[in-house]
VOPAGU-2260 file (C-alpha; in pm, 1 decimal, decimal comma):
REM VOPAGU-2260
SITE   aa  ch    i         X         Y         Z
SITE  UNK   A    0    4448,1   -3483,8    9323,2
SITE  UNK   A    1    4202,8   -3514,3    8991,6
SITE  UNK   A    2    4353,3   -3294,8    8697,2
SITE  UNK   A    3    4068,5   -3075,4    8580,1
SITE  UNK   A    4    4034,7   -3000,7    8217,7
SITE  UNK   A    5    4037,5   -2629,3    8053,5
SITE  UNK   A    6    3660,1   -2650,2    8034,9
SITE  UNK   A    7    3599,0   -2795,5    8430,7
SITE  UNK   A    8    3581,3   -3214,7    8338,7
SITE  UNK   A    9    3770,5   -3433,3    8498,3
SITE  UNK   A   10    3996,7   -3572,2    8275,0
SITE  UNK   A   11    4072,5   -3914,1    8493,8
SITE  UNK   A   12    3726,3   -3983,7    8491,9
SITE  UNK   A   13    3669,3   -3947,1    8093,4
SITE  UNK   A   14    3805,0   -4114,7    7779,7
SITE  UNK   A   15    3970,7   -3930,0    7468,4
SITE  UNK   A   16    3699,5   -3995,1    7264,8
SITE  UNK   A   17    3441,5   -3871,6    7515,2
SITE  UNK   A   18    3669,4   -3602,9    7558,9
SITE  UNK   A   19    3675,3   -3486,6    7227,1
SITE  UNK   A   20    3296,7   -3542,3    7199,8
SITE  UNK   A   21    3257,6   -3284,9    7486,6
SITE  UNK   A   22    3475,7   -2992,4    7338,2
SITE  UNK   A   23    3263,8   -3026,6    6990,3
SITE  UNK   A   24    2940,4   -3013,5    7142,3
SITE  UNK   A   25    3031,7   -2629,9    7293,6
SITE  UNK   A   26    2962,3   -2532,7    6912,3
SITE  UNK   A   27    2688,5   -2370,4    6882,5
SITE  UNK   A   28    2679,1   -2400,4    6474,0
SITE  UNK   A   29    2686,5   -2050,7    6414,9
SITE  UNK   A   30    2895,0   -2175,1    6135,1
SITE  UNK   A   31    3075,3   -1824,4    6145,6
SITE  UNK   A   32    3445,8   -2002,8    6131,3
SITE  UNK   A   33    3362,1   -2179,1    5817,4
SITE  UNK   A   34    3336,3   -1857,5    5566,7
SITE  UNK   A   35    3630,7   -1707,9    5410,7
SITE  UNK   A   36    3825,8   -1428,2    5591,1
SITE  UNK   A   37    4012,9   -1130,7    5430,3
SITE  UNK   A   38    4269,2    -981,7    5658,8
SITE  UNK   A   39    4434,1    -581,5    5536,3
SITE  UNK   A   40    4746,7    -477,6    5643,4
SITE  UNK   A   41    4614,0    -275,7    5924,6
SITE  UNK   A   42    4559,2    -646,5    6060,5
SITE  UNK   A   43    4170,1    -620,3    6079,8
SITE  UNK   A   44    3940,2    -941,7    5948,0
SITE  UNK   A   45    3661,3    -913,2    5700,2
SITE  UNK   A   46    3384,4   -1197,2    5662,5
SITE  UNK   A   47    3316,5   -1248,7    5362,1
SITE  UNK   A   48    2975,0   -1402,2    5226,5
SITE  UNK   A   49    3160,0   -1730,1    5069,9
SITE  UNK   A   50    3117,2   -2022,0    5283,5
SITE  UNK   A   51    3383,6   -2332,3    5260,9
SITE  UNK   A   52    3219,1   -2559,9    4957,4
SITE  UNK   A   53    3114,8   -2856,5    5253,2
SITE  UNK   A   54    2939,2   -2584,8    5482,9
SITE  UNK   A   55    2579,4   -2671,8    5465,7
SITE  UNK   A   56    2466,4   -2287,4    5455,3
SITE  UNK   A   57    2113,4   -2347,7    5570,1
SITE  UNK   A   58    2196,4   -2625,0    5891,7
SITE  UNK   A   59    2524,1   -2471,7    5960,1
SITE  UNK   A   60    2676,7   -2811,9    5946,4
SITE  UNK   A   61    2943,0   -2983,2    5781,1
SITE  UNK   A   62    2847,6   -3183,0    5523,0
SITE  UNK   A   63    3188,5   -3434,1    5524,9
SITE  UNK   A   64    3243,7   -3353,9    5931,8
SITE  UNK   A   65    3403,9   -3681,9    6042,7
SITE  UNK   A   66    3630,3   -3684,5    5728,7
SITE  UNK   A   67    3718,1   -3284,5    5706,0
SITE  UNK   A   68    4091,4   -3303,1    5764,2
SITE  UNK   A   69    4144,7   -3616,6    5543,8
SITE  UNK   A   70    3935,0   -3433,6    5243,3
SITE  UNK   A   71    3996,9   -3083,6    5304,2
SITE  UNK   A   72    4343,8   -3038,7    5499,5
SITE  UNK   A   73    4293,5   -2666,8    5502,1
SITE  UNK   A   74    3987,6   -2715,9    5766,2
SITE  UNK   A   75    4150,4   -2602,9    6109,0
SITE  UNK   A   76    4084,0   -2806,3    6366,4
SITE  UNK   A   77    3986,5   -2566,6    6671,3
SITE  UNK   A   78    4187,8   -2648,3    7003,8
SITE  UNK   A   79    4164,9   -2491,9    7366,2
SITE  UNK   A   80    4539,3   -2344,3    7252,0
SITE  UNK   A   81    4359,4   -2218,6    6956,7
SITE  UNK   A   82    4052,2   -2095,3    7039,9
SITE  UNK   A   83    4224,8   -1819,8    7246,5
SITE  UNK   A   84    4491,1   -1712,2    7018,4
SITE  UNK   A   85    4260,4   -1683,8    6705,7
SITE  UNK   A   86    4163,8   -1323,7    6607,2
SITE  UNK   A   87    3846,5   -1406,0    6396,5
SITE  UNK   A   88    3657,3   -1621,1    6627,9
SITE  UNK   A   89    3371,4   -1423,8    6762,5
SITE  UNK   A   90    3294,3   -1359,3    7144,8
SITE  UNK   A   91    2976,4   -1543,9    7127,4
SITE  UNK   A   92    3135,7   -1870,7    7006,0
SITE  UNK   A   93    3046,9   -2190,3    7224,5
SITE  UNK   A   94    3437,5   -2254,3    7277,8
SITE  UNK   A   95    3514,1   -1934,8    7390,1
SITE  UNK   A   96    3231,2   -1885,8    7619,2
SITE  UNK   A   97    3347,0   -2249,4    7811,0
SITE  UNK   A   98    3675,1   -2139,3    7849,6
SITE  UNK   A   99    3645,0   -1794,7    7920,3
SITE  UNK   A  100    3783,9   -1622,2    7665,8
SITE  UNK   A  101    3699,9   -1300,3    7516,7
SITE  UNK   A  102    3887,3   -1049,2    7252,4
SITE  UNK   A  103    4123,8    -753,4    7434,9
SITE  UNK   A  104    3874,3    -459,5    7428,5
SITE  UNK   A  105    4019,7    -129,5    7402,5
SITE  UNK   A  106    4047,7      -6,4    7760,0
SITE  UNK   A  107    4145,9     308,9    7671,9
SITE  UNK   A  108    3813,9     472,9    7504,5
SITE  UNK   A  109    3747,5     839,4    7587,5
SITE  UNK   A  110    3453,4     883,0    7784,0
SITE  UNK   A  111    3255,0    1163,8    7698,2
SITE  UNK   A  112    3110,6    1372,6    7982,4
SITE  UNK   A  113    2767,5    1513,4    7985,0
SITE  UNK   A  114    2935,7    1864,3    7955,9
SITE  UNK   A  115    3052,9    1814,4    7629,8
């Protein structure tokens, strides 16, 4: 039996590095998870308009990407365990599209009849 990966590879028939490669090309460079987040008490996230110093605002790219966790240690590295339990990261984001993740949605919203 192959062992599938979170995002549907099969991970007998790939390396690590290829691997990796494969989970950083779902970004889609929105570049959204590099700008500094305020979170209130009340728990709720605010984006603010300061991106990390190395966040090339205009490409969306890192500027020192291959060295980011030897440089800047505070850079978090997104995983599959991650990706799912982060708040902040939008529903449009290319690694929570692959593995199917999405933020809890209030299920309990009023609908408002026609009569009212």
């Amino acid at each position: 039996m192959t062992e599938k990966g979170s995002f549907g590879y099969s991970l007998e028939m790939i390396t690590s590095k290829e691997r990796d490669q494969t989970w950083e090309n779902l970004c889609k460079k929105c570049g959204l998870c590099c700008f500094e987040k305020i979170e209130d008490e009340q728990g709720t996230i605010f984006f603010t308009s300061t991106p990390c110093r190395y966040l090339d605002v205009v490409t969306r790219e890192c500027k020192i990407y291959p060295r980011r966790f030897e440089i800047y240690p505070d850079c978090i590295k997104l995983t599959e365990d991650l990706v799912g339990k982060l708040p902040w990261l939008h529903d449009g984001c290319g690694y929570r599209e692959a593995l199917d993740v999405s933020k809890k949605r209030n299920p309990a919203r009023r609908k408002v009849s026609d009569d009212e």
